[in-house]
MDTraj code that builds the backbone (N, CA, C; nanometers):
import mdtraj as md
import numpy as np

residues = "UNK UNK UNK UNK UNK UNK UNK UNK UNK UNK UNK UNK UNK UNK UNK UNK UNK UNK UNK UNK UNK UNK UNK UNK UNK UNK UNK UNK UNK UNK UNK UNK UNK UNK UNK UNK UNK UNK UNK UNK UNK UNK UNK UNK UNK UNK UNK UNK UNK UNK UNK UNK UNK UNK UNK UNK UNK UNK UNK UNK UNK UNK UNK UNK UNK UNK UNK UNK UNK UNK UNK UNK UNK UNK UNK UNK UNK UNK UNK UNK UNK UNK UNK UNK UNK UNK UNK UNK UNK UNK UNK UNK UNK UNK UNK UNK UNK UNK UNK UNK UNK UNK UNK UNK UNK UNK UNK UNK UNK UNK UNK UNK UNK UNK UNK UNK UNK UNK UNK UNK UNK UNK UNK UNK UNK UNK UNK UNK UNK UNK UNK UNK UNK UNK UNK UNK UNK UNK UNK UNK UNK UNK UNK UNK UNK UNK UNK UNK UNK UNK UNK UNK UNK UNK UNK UNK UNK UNK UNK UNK UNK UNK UNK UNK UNK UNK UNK UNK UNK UNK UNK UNK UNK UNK UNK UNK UNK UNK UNK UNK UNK".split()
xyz = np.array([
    [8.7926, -2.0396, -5.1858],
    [8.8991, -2.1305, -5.2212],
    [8.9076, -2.2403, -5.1166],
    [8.9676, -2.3752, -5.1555],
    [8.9275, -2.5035, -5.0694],
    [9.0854, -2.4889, -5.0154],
    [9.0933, -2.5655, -4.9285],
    [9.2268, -2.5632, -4.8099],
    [9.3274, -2.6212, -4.9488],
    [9.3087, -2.7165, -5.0038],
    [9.3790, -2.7485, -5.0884],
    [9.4614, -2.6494, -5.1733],
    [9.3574, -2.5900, -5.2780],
    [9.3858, -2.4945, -5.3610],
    [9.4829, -2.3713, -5.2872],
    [9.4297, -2.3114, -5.1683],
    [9.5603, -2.2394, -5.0691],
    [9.6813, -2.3403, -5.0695],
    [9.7028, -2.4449, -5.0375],
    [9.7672, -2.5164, -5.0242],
    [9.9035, -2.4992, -5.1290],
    [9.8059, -2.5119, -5.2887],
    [9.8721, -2.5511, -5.3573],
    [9.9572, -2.4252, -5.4099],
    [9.8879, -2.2841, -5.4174],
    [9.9623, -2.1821, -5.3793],
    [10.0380, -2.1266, -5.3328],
    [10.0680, -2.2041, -5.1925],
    [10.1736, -2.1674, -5.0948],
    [10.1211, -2.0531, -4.9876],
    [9.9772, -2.0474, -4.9986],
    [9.8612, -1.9737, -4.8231],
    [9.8724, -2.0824, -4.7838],
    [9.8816, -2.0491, -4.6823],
    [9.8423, -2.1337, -4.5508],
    [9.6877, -2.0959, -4.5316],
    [9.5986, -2.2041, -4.4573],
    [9.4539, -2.1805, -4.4492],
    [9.4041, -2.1043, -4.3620],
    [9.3081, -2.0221, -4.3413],
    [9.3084, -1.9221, -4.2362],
    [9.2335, -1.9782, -4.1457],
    [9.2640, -1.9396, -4.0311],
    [9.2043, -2.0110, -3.9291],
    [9.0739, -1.9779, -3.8344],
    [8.9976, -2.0236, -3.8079],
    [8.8573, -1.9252, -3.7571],
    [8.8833, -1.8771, -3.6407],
    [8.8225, -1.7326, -3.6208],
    [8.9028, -1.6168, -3.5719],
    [8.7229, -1.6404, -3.4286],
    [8.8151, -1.6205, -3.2981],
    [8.6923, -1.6587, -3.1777],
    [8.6189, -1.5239, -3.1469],
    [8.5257, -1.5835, -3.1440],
    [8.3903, -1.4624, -3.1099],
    [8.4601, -1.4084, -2.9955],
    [8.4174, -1.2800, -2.9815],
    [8.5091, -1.1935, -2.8403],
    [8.3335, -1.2385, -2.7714],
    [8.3766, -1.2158, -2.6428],
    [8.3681, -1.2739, -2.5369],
    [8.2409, -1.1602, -2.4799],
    [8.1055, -1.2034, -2.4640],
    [7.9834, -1.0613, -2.4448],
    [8.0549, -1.0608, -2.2899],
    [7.9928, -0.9103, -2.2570],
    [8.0082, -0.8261, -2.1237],
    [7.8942, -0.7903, -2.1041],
    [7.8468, -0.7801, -2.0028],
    [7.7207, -0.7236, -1.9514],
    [7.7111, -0.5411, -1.8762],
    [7.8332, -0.5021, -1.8800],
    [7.8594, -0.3724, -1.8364],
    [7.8237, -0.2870, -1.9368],
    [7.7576, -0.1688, -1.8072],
    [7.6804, -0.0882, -1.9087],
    [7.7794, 0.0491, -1.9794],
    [7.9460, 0.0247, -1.9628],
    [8.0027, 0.1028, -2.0152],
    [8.0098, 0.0295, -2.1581],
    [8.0309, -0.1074, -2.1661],
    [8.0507, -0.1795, -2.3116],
    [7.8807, -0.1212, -2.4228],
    [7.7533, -0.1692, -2.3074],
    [7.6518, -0.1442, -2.3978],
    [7.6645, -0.0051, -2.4782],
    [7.7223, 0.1296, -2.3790],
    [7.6947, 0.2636, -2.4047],
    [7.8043, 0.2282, -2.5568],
    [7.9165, 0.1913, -2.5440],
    [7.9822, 0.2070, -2.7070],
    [7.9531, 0.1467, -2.8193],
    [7.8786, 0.0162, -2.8080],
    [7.7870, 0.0105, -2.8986],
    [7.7242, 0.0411, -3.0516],
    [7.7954, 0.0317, -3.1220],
    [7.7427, 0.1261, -3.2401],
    [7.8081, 0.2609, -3.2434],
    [7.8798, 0.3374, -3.1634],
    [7.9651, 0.3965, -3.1499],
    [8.1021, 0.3774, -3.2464],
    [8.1177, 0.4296, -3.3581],
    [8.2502, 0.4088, -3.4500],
    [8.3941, 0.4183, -3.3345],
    [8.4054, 0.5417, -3.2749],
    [8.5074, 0.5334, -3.1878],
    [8.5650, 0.4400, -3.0585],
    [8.4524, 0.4002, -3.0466],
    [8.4545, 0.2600, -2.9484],
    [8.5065, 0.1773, -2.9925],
    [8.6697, 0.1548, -2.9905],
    [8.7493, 0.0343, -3.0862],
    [8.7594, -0.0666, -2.9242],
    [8.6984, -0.1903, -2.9270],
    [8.7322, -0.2983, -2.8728],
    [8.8501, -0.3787, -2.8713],
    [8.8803, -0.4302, -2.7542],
    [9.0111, -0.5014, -2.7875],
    [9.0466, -0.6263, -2.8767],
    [9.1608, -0.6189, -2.9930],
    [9.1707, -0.6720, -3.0824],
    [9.0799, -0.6363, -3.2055],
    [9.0368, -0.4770, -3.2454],
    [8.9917, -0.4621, -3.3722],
    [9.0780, -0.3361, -3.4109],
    [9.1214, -0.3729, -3.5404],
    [9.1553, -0.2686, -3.6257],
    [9.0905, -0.1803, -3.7334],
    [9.1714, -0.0335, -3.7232],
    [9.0372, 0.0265, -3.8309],
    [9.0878, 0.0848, -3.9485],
    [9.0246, 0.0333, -4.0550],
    [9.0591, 0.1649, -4.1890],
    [8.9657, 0.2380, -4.2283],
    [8.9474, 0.3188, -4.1768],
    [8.8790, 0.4390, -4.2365],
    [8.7538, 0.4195, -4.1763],
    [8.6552, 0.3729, -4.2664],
    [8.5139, 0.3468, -4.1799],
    [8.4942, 0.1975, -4.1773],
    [8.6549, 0.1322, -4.1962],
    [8.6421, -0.0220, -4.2506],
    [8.7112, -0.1579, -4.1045],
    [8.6880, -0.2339, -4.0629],
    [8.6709, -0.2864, -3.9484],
    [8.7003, -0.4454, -3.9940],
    [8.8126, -0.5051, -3.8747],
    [8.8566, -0.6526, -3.8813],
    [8.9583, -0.6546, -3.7623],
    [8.9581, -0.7855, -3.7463],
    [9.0247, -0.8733, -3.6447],
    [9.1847, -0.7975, -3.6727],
    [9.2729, -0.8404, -3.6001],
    [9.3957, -0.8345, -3.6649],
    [9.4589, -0.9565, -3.7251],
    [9.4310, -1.0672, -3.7388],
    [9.4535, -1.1726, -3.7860],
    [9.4386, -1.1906, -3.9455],
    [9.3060, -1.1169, -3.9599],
    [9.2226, -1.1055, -4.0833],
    [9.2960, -1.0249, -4.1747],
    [9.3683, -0.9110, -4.0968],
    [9.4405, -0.8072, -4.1630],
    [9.5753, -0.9189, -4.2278],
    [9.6261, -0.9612, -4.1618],
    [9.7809, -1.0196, -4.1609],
    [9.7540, -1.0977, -4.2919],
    [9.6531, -1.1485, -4.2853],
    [9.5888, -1.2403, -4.3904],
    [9.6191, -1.1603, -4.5079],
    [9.5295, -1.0697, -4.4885],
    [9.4933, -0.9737, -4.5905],
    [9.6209, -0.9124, -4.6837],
    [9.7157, -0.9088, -4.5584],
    [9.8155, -0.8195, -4.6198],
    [9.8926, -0.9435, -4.6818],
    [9.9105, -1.0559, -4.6440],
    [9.9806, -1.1005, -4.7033],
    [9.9574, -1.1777, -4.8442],
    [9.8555, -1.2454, -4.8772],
    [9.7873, -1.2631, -4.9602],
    [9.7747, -1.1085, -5.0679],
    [9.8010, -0.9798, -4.9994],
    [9.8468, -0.8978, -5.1281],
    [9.9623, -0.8872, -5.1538],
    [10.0331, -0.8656, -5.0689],
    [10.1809, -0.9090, -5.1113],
    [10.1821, -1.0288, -5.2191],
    [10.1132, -1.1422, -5.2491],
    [10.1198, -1.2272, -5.3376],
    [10.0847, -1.2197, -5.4761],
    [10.0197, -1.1490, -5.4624],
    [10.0100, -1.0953, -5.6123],
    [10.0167, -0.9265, -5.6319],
    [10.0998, -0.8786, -5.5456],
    [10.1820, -0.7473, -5.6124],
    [10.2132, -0.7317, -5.7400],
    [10.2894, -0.7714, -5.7968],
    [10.2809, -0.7983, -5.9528],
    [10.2001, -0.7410, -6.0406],
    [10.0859, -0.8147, -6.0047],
    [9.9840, -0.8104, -6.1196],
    [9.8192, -0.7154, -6.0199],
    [9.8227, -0.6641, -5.8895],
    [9.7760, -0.6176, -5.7815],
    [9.6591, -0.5421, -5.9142],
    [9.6741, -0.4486, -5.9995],
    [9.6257, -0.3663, -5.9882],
    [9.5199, -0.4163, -6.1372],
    [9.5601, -0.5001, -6.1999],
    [9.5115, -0.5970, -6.3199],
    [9.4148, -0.6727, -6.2465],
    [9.4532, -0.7520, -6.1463],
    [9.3686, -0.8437, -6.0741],
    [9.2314, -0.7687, -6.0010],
    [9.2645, -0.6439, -5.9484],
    [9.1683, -0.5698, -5.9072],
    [9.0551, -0.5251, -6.0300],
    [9.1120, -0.4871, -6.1340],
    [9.0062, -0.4717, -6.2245],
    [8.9115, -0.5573, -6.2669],
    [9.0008, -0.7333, -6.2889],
    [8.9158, -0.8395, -6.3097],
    [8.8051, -0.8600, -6.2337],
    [8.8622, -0.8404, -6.1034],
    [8.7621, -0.8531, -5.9704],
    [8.6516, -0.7815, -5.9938],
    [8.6332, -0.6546, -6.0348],
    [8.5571, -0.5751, -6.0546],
    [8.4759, -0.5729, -6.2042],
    [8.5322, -0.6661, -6.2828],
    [8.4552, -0.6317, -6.3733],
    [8.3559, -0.8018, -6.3335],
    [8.4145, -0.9011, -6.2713],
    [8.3737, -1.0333, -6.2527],
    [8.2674, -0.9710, -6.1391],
    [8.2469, -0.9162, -6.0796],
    [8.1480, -0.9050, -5.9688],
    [8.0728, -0.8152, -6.0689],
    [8.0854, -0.7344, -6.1081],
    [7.9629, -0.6688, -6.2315],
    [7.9142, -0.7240, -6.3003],
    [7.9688, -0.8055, -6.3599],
    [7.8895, -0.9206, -6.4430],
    [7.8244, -1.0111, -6.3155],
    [7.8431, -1.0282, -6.2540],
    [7.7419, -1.1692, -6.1518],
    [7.6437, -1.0997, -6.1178],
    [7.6454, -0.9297, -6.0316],
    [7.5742, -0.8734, -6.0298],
    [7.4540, -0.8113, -6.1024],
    [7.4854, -0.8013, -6.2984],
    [7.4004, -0.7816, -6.3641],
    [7.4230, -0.6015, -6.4247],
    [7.4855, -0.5796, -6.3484],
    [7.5881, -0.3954, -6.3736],
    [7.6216, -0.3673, -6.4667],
    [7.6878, -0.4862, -6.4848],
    [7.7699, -0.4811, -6.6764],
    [7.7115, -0.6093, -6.7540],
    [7.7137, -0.5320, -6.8731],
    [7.6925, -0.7125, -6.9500],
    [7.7816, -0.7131, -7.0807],
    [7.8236, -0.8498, -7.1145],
    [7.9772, -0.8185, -7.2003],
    [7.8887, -0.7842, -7.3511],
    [7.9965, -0.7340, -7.3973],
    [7.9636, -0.6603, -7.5851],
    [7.9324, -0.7912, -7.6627],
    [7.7929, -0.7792, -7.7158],
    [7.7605, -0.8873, -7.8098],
    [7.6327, -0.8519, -7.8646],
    [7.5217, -0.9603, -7.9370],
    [7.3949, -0.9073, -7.9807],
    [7.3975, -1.0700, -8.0078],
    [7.2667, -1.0855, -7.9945],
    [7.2018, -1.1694, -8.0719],
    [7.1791, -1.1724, -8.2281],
    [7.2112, -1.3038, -8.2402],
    [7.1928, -1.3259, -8.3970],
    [7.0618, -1.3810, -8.4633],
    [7.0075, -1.3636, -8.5500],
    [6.8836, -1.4698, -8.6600],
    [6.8319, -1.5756, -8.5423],
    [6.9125, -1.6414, -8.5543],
    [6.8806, -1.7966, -8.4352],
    [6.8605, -1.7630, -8.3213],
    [6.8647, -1.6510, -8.2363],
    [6.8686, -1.6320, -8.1306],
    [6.9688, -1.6564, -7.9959],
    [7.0940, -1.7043, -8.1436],
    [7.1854, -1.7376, -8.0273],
    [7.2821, -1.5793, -8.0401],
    [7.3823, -1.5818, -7.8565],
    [7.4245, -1.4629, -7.8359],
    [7.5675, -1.4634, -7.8944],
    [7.6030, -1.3787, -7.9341],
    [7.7217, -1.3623, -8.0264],
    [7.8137, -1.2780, -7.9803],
    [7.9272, -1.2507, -7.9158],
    [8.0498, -1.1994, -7.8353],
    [8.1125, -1.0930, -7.9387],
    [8.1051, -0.9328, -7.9688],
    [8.1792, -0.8738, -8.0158],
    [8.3736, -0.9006, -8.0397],
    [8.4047, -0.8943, -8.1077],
    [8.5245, -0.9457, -8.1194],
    [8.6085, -0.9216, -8.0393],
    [8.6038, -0.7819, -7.9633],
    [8.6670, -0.7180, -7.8733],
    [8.6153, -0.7600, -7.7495],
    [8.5162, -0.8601, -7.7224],
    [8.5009, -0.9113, -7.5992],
    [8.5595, -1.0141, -7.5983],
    [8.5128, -1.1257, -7.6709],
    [8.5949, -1.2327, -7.6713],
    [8.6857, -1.2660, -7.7734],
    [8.8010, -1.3252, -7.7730],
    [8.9314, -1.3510, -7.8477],
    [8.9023, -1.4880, -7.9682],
    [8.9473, -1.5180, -8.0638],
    [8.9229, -1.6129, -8.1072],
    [9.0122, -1.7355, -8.0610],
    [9.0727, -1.7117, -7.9774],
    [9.1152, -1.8317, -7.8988],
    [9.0519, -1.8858, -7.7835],
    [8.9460, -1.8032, -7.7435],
    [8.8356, -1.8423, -7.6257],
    [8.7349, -1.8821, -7.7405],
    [8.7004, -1.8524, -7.8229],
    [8.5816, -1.9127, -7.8610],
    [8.6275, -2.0646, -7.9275],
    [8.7387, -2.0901, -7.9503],
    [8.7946, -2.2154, -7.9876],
    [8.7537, -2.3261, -7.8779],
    [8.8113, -2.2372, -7.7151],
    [8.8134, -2.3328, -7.6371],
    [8.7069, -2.3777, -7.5918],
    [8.5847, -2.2676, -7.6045],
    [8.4483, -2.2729, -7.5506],
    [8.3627, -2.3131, -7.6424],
    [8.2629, -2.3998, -7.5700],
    [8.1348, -2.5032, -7.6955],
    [8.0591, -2.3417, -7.7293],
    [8.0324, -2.3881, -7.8339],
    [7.9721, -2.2955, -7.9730],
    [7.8183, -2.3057, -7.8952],
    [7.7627, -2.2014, -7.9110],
    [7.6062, -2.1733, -7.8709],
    [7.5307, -2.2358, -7.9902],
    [7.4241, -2.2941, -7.9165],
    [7.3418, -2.4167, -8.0079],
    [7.1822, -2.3896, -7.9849],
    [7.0775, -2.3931, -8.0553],
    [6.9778, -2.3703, -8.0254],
    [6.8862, -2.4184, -7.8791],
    [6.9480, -2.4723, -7.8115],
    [6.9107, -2.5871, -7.6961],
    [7.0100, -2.5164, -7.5978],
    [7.0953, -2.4375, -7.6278],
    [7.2149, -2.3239, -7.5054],
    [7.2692, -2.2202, -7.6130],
    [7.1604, -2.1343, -7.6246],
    [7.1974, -1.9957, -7.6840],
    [7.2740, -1.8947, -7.6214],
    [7.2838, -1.9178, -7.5147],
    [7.3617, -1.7936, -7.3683],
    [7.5299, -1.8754, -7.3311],
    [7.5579, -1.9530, -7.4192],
    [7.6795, -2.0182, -7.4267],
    [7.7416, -1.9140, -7.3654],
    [7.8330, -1.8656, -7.4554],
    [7.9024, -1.7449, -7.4716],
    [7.8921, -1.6257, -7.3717],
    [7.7719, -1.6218, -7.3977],
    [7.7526, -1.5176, -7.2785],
    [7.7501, -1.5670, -7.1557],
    [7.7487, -1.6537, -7.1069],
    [7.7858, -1.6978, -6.9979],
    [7.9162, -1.7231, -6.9610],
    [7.9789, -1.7566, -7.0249],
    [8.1519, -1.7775, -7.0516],
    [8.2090, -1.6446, -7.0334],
    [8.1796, -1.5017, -7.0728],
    [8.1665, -1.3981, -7.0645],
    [8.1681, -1.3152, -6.9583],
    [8.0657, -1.4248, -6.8228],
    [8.0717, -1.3777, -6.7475],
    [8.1327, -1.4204, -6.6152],
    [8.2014, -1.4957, -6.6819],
    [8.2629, -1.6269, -6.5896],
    [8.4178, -1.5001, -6.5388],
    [8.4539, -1.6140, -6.4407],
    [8.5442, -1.5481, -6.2967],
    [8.6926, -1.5822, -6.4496],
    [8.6820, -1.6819, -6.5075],
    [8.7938, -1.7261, -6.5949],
    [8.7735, -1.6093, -6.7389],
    [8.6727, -1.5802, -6.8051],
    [8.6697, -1.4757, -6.8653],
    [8.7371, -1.3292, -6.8528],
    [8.7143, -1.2906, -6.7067],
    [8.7465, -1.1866, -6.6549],
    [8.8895, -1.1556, -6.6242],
    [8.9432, -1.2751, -6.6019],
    [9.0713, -1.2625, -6.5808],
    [9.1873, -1.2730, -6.7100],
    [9.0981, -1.3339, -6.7904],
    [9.1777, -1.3499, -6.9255],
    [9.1386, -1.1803, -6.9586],
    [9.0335, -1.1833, -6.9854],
    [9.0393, -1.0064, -7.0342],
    [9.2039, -0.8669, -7.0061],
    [9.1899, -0.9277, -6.8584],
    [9.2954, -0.8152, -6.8387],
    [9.4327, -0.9613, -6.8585],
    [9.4656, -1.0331, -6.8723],
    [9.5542, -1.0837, -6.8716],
    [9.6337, -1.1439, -6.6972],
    [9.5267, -1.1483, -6.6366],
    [9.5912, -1.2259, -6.5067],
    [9.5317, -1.3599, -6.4959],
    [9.6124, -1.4391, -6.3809],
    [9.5637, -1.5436, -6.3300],
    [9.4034, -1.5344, -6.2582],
    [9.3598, -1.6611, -6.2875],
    [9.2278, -1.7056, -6.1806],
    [9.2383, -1.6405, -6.0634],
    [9.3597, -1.7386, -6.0276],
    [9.3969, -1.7116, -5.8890],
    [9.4227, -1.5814, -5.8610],
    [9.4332, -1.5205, -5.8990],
    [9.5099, -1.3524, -5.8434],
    [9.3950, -1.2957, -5.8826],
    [9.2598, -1.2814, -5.9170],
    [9.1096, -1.2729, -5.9094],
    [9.0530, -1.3314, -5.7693],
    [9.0952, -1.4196, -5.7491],
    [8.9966, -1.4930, -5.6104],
    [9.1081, -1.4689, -5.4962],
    [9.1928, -1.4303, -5.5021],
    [9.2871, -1.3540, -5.4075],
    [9.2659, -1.2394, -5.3888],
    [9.2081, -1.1136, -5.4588],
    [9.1700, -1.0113, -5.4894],
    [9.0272, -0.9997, -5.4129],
    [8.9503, -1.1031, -5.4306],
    [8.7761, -1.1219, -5.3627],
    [8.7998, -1.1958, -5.2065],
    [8.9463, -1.2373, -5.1679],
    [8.9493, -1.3083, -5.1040],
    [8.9819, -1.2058, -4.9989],
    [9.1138, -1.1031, -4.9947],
    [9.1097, -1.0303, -4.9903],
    [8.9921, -0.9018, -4.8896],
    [8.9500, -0.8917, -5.0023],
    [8.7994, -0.7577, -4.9833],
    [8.7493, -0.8645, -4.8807],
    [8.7079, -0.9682, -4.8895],
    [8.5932, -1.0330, -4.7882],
    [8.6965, -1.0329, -4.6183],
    [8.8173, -1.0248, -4.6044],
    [8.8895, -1.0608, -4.4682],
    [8.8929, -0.8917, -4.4501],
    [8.8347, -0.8034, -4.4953],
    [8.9004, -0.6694, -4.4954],
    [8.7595, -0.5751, -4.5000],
    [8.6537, -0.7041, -4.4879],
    [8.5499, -0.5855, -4.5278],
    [8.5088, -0.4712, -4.5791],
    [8.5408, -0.4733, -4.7129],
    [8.5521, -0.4033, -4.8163],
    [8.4454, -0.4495, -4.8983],
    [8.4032, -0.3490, -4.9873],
    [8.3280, -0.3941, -5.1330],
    [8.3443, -0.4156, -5.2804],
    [8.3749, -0.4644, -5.3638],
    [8.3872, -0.4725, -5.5000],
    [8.2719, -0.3660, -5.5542],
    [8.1430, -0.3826, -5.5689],
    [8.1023, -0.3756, -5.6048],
    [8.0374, -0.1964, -5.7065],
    [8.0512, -0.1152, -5.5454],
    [8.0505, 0.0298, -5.5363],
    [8.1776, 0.0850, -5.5722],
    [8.2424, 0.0356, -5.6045],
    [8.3438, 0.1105, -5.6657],
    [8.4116, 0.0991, -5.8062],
    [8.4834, 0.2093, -5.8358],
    [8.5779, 0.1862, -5.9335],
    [8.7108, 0.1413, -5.9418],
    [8.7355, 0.0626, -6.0014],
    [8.8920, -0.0585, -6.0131],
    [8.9791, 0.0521, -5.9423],
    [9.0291, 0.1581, -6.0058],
    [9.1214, 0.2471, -5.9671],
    [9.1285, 0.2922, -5.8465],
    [8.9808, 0.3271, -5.7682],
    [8.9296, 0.3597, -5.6771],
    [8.9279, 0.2380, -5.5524],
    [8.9272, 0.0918, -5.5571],
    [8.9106, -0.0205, -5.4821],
    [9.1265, -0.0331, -5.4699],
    [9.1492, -0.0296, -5.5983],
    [9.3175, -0.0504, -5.6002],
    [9.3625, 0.0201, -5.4687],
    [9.3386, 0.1246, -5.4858],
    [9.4251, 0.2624, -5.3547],
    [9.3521, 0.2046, -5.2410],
    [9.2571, 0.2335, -5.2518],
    [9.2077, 0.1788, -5.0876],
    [9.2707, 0.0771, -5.0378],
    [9.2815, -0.0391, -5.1244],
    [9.3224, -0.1772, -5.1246],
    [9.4806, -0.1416, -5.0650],
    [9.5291, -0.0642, -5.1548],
    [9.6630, -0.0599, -5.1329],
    [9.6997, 0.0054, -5.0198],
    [9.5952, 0.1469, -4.9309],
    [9.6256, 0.1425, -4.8272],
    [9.6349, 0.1693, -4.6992],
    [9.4812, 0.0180, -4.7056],
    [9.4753, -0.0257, -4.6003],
    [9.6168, -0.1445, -4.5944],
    [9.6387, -0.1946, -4.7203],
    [9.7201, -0.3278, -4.6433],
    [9.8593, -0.2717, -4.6882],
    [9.9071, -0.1761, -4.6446],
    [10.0064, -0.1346, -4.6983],
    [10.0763, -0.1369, -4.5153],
    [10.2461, -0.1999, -4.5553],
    [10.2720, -0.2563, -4.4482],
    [10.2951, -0.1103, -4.3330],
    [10.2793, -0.0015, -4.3474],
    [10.2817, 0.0735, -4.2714],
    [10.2054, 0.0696, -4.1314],
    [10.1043, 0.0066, -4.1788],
    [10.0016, -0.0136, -4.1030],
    [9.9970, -0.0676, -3.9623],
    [10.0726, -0.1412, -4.0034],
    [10.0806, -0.2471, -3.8977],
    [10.0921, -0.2071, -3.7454],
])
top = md.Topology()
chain = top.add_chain()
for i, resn in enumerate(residues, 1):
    res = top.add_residue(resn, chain, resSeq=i)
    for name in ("N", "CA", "C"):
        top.add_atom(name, md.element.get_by_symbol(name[0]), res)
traj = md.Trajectory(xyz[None], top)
């Protein structure tokens, strides 16, 4: 997301977080790769690792879409499966070779809004399908509360990808759950 678009949300932009500072002591080298070796200024969830800044971020930006937290997480997850190639949405090809959206994938009010697949862009649809705006219409959330959701996982070092919606939700919920702090 561009400083703007935070902007227009009401985030503030995050700010770049300073490389800690190398040591040459051979007590720093020995922890190293060492999980229990927490350095000053890192926080931990579980086997999961960030600044504390990143966290604050994190948490607050979920606090922003509480609401809809657990909808948005699914989008997230089904939008990174599709980019990835994991999932591919319900359809078949037709005669012409163009791809055709099961009804239950796409709505007839998305195919209104979206150009009709033509022999010269047969993957119309299916590309629309797999779009970050598809995904979020599916479950019924905002864009934004999708790229808040990815925005999220990336300050928190987390994955979309290996997991299940239900399974990313809880984690999600708590690590940034204000207990934490």
């Amino acid at each position: 997301m561009s400083h703007d678009e935070l902007d227009s949300l009401g985030i503030p932009a995050l700010e770049p977080t300073p490389a800690p500072a190398e040591t040459s002591s051979s007590q720093d080298e020995k922890g190293a790769g060492d999980p229990t070796n927490k350095s000053k200024g890192e926080a931990r969830f579980g086997k999961q690792s960030t600044e504390p800044g990143r966290r604050k971020n994190a948490q607050r930006l979920w606090k922003s879409i509480a609401a809809e937290s657990e909808k948005a997480v699914r989008a997230a997850v089904l939008y990174e499966s599709r980019q990835e190639g994991l999932s591919i949405p319900e359809g078949e090809r037709d005669a012409q070779g163009l791809w055709i959206p099961s009804v239950k994938e796409m709505s007839e009010s998305e195919r209104e809004a979206v150009d009709e697949p033509t022999a010269e862009n047969p993957d119309t649809w299916l590309n629309y399908c797999k779009s970050i705006h598809h995904c979020a219409e599916t479950y019924s959330v905002s864009v934004d509360s999708v790229r808040t959701v990815r925005l999220i996982v990336s300050l928190i070092d987390f994955t979309i990808t290996d997991k299940a919606a239900s399974t990313l939700h809880a984690q999600l919920s708590k690590a940034l759950s204000s207990s934490l702090l």
